[in-house]
DSSP file (Angstrom, degrees, kcal/mol; ACC not computed):
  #  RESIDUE AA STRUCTURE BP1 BP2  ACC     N-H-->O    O-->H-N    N-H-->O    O-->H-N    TCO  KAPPA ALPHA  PHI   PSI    X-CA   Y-CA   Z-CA
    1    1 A X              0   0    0      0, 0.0     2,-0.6     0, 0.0    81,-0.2   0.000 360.0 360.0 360.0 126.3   35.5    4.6   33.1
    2    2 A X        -     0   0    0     81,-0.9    79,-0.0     1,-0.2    80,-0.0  -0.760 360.0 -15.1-109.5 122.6   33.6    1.4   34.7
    3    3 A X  S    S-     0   0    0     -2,-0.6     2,-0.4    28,-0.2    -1,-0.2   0.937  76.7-162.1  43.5 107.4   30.1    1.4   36.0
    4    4 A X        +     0   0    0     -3,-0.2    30,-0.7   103,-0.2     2,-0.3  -0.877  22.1 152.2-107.8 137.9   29.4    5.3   36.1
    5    5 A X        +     0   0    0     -2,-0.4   103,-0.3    28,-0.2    30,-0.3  -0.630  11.9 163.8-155.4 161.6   26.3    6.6   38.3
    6    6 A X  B     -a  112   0A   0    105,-2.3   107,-1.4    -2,-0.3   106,-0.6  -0.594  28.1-172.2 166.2 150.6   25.8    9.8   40.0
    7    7 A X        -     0   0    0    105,-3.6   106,-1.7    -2,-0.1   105,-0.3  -0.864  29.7-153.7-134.4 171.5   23.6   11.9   41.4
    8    8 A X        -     0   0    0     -2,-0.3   106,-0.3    30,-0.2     4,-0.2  -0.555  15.1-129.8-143.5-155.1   24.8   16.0   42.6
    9    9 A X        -     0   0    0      2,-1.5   106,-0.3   104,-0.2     3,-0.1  -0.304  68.9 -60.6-164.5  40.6   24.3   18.7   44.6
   10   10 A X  S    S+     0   0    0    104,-1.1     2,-0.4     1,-0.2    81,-0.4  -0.101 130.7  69.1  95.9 -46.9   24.0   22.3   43.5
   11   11 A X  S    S-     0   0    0    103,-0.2    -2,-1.5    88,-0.2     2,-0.4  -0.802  85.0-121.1-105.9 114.2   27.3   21.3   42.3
   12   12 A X        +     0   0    0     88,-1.0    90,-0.3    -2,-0.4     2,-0.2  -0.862  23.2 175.0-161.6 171.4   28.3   18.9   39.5
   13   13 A X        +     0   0    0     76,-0.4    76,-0.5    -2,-0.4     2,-0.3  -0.409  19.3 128.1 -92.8 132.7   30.1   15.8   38.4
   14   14 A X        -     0   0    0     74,-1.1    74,-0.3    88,-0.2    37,-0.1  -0.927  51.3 -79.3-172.5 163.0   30.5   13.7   35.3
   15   15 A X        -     0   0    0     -2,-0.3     2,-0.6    72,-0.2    35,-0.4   0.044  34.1-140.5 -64.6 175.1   33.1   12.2   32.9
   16   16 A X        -     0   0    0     41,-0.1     2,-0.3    33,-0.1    35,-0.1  -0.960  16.0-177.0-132.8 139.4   35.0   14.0   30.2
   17   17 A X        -     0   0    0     -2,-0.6    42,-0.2    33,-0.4    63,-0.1  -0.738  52.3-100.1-147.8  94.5   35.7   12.5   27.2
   18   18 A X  S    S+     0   0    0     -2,-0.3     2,-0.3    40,-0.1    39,-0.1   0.471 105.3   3.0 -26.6  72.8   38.1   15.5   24.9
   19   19 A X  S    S-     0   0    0     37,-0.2    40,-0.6     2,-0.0    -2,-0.3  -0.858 117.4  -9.3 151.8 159.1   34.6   16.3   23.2
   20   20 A X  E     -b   59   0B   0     -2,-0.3     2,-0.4    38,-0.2    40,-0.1  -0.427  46.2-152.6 -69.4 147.5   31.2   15.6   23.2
   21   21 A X  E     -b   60   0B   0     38,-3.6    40,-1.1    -6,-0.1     2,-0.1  -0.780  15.4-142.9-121.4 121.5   29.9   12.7   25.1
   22   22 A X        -     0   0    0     -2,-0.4     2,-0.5    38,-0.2    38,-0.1  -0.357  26.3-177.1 -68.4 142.8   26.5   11.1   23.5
   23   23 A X        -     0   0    0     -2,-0.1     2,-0.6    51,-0.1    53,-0.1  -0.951  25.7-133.3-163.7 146.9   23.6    9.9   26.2
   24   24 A X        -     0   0    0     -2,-0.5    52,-0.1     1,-0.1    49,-0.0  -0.694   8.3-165.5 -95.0 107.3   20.9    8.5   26.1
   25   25 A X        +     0   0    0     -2,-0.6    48,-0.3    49,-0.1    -1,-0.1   0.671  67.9 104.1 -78.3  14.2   17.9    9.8   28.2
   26   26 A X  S    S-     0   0    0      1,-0.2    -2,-0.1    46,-0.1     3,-0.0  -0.422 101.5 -85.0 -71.3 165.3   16.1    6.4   27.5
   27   27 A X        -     0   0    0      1,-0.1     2,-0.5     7,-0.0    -1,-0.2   0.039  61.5-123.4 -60.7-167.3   16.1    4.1   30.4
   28   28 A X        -     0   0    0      4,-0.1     2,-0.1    -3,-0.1     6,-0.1  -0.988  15.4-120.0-139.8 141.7   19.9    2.3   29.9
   29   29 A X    >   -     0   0    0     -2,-0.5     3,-2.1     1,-0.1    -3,-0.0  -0.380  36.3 -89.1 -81.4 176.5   20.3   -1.0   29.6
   30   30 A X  T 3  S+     0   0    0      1,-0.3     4,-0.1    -2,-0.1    -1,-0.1   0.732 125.7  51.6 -29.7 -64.2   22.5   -3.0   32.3
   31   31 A X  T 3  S+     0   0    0      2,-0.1    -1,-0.3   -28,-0.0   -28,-0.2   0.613  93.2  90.0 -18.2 -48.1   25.6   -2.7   30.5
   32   32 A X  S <  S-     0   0    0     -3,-2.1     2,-0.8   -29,-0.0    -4,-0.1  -0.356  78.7-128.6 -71.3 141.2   25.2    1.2   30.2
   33   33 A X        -     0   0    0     43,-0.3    43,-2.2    -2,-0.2     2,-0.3  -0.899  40.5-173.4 -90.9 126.4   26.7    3.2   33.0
   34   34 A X        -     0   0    0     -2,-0.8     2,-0.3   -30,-0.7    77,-0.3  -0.828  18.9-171.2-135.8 152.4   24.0    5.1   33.7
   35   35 A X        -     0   0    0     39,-0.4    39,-1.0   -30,-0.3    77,-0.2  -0.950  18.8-133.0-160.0 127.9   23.3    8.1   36.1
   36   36 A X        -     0   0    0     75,-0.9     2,-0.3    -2,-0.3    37,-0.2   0.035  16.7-157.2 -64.6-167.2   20.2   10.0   37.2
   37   37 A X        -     0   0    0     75,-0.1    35,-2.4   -30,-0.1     2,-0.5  -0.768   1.7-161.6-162.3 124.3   20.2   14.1   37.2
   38   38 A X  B     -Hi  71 114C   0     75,-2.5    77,-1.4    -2,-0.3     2,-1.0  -0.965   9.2-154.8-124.4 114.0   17.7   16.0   39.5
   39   39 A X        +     0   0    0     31,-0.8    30,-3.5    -2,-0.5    31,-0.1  -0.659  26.9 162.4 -78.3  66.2   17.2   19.6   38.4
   40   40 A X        +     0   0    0     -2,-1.0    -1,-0.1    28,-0.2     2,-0.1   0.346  48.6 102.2 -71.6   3.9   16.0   21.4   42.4
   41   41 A X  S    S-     0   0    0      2,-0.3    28,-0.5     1,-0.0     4,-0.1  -0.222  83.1-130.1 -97.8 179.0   16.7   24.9   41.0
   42   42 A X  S    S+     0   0    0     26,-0.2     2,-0.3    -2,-0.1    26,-0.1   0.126  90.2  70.6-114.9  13.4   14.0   27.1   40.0
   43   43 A X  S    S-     0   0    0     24,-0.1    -2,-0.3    51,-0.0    26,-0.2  -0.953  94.0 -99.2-140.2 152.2   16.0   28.0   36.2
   44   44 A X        -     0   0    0     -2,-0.3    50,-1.1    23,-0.1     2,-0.8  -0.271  28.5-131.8 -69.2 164.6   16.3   25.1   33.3
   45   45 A X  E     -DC  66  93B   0     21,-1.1    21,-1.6    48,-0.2    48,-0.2  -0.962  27.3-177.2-120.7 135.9   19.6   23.5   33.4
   46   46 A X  E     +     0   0B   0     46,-1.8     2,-0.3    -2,-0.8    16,-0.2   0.473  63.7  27.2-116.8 -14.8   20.5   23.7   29.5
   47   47 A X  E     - C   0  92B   0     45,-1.5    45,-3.0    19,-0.1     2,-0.5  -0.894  54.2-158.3 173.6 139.2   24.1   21.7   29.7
   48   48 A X  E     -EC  60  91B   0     12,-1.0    12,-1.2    -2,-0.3     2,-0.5  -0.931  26.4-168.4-122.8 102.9   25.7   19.3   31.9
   49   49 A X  E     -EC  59  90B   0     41,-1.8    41,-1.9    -2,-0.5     2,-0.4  -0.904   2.1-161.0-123.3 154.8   29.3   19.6   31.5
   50   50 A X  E     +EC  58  89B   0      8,-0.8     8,-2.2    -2,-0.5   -33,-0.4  -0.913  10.9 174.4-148.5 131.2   32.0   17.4   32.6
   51   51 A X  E     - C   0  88B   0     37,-2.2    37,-1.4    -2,-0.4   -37,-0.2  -0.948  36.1-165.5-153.8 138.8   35.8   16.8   33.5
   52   52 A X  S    S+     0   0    0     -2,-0.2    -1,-0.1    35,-0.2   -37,-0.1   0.582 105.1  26.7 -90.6 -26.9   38.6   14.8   34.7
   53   53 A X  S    S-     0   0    0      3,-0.1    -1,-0.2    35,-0.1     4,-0.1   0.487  87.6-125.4-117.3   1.0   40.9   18.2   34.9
   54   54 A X  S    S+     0   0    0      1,-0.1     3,-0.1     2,-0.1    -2,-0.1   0.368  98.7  75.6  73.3 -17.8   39.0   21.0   35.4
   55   55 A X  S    S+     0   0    0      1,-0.2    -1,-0.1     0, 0.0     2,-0.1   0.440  95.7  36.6-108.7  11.9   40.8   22.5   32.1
   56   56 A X  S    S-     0   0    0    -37,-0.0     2,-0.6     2,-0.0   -37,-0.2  -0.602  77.4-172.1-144.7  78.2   39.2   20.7   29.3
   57   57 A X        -     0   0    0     -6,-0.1    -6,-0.2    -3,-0.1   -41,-0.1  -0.598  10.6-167.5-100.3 131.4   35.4   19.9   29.6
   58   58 A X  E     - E   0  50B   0     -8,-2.2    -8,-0.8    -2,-0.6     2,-0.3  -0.026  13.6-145.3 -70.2 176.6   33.1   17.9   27.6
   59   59 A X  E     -bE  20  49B   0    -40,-0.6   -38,-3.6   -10,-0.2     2,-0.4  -0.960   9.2-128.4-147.5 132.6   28.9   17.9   27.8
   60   60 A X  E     -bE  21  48B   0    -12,-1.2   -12,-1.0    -2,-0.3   -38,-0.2  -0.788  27.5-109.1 -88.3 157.8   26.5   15.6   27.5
   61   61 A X        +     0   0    0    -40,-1.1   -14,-0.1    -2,-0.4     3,-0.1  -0.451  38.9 164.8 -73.4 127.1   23.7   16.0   25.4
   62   62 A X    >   -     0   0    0      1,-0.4     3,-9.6   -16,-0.2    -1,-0.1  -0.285  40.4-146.6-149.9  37.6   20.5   16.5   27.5
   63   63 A X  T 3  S+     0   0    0      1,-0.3    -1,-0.4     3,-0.0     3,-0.1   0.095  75.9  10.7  37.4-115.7   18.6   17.8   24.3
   64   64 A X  T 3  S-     0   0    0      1,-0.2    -1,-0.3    -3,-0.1     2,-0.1   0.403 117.3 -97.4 -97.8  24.0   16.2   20.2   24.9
   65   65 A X    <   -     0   0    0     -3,-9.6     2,-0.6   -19,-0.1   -19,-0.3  -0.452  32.7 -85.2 118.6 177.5   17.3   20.8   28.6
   66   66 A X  B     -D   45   0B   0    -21,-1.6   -21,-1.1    -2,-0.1     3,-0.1  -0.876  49.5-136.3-142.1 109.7   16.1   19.6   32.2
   67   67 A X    >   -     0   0    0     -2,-0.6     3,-2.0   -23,-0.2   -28,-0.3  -0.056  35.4 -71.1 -77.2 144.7   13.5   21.8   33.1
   68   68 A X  T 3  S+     0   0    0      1,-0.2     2,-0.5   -26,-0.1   -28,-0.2  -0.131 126.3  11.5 -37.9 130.2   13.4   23.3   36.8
   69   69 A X  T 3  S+     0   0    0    -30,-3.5    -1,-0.2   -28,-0.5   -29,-0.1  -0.074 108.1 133.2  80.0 -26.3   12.3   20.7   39.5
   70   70 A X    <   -     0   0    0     -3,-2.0   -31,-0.8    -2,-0.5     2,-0.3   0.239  45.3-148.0 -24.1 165.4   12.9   17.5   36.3
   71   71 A X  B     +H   38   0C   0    -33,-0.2     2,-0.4    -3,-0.1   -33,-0.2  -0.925  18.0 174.4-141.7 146.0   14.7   14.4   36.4
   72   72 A X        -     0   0    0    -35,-2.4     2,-0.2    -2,-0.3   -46,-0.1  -0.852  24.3-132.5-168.6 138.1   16.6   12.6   33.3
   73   73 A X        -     0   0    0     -2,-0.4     2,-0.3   -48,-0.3   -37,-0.2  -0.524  19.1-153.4 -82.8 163.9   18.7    9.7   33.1
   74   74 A X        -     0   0    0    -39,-1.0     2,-0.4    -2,-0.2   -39,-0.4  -0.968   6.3-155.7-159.6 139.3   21.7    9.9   31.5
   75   75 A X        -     0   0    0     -2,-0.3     2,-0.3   -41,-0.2   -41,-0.2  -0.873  25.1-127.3-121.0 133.8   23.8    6.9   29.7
   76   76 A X        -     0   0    0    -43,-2.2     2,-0.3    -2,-0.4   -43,-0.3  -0.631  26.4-103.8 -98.4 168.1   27.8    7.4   29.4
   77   77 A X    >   -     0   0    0     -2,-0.3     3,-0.7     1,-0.2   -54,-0.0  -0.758  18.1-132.5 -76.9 134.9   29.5    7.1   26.1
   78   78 A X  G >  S+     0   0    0     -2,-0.3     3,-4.5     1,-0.2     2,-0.4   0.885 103.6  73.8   7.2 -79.3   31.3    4.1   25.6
   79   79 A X  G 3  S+     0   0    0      1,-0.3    -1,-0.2     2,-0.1     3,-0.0   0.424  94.2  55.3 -45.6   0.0   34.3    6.1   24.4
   80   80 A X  G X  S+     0   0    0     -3,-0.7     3,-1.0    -2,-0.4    -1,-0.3   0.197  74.4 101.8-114.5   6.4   35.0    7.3   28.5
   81   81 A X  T <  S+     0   0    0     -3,-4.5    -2,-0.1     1,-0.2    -1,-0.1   0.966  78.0  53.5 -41.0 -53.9   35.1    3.7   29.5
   82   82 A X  T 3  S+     0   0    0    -81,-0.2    -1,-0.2    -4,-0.2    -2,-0.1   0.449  98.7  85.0 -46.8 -29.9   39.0    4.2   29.5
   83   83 A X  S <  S-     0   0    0     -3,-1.0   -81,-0.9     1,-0.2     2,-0.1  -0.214  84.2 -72.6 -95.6 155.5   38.9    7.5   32.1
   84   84 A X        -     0   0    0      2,-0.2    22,-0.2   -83,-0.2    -1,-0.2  -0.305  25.6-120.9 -57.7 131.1   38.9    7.7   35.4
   85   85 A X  S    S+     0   0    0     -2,-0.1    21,-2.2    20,-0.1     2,-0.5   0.952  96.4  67.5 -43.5 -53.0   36.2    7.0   38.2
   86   86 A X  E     + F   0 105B   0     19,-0.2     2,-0.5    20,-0.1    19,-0.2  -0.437  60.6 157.7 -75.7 125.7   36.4   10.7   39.5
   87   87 A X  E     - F   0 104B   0     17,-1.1    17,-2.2    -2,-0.5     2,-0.3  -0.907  39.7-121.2-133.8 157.6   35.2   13.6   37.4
   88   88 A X  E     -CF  51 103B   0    -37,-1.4   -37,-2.2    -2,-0.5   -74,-1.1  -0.747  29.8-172.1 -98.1 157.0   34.0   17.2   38.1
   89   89 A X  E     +CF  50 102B   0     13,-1.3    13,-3.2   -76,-0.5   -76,-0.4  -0.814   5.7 177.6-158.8 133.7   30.2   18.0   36.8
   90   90 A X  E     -C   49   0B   0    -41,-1.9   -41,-1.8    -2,-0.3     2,-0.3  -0.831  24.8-132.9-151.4 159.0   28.8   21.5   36.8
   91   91 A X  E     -C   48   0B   0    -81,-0.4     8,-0.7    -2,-0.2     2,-0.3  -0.618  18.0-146.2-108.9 140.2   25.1   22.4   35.5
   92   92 A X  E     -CG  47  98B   0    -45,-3.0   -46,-1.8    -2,-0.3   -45,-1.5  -0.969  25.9-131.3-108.5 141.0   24.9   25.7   32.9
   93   93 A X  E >   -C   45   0B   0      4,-2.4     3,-0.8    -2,-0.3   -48,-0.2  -0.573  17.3-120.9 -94.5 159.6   21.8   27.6   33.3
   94   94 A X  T 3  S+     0   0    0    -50,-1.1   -49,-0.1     1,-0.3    -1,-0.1   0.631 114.8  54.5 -52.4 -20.4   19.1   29.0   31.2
   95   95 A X  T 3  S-     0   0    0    -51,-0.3    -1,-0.3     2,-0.2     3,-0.1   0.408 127.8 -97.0-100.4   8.5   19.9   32.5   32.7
   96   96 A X  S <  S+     0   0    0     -3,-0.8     2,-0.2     1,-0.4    -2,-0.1   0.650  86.1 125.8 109.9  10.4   23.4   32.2   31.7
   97   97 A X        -     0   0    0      0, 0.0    -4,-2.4     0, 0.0    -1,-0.4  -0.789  42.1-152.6 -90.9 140.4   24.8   30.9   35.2
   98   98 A X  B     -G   92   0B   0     -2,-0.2    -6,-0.2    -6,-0.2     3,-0.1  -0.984  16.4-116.1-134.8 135.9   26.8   27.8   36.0
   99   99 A X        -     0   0    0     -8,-0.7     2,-0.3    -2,-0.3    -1,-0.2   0.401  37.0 -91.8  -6.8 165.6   27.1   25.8   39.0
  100  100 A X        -     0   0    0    -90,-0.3   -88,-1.0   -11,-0.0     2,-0.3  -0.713  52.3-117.7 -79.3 135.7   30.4   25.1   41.3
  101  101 A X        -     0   0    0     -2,-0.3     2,-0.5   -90,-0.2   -11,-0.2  -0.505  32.0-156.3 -94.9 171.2   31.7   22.3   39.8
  102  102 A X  E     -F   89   0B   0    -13,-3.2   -13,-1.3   -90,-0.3   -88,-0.2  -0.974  14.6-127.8-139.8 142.7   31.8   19.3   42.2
  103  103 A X  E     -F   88   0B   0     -2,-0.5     2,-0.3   -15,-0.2   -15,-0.3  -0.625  32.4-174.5 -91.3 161.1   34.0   16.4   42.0
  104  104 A X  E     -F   87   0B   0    -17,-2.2     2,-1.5    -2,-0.2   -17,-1.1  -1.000  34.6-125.2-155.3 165.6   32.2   12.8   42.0
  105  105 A X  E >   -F   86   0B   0     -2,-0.3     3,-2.2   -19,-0.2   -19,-0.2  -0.678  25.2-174.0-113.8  84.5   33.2    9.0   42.1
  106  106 A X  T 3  S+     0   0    0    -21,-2.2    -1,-0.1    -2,-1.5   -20,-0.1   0.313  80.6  71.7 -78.3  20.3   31.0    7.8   38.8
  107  107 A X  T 3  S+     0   0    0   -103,-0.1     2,-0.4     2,-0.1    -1,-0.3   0.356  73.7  97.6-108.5  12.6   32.3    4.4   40.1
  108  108 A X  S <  S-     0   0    0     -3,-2.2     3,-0.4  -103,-0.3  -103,-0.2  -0.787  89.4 -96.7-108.6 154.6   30.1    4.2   43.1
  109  109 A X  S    S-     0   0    0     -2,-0.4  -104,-0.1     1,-0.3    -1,-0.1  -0.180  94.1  -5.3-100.0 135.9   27.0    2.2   42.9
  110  110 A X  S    S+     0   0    0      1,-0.2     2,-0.4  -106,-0.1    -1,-0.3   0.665  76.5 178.2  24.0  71.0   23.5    4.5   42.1
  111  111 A X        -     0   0    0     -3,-0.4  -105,-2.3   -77,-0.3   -75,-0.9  -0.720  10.2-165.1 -70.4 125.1   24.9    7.6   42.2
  112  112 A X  B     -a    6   0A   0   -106,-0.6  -105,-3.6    -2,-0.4     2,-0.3  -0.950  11.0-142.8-134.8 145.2   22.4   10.2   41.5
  113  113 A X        -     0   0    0   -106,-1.7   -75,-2.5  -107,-1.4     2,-0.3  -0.906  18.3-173.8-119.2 135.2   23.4   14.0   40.7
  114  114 A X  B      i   38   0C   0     -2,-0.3  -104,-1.1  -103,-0.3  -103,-0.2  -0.915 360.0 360.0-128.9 166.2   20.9   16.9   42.2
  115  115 A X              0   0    0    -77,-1.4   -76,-0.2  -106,-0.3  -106,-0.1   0.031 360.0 360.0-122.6 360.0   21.3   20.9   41.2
């Protein structure tokens, strides 16, 4: 996948990689495909998961969660360079709820994902 961003919408997008996808909430350097996440719901968002098919989804690691009204940057794995611009993203909640998943174009320039 080449130069990944995104931001979302209630709804979200992110790449799939058959597994777990490592990221880095440090800022990312140039190189990294990098993508914000803005948490607008009023419940913690505990897992960001992500897919290319809708039948096989990965997560990135967003450690100990992105707490209600939060922000975290988000760094892709190397290993999805290979994958496709477009992915589906949907958020799992702390109350055990998840998002609509939303397709998104992780190729498009400062892409930013809101919930």
């Amino acid at each position: 996948m080449k130069v990944h961003k995104f931001i979302g919408a209630l709804m979200v997008v992110a790449s799939l990689s058959v597994g777990a996808m490592s990221v880095n909430n440090a800022a990312a350097a140039e190189s990294d495909y990098s993508f914000k996440v803005h948490n607008g719901t009023k419940v913690k968002i505990t897992k960001l998961l992500v897919s290319e098919n809708k039948k096989e989804w990965g997560y990135f690691d967003i450690g100990q969660g992105i707490a209600a009204g939060g922000d975290m940057t988000l760094v892709w794995d190397q290993s999805t360079n290979s994958e496709g611009c477009d992915q589906y993203v949907k958020a799992a909640y702390a109350d055990g709820t998840e998002s609509e998943e939303a397709k998104f174009n992780f190729c498009e320039a400062n892409l930013d994902l809101e919930f």
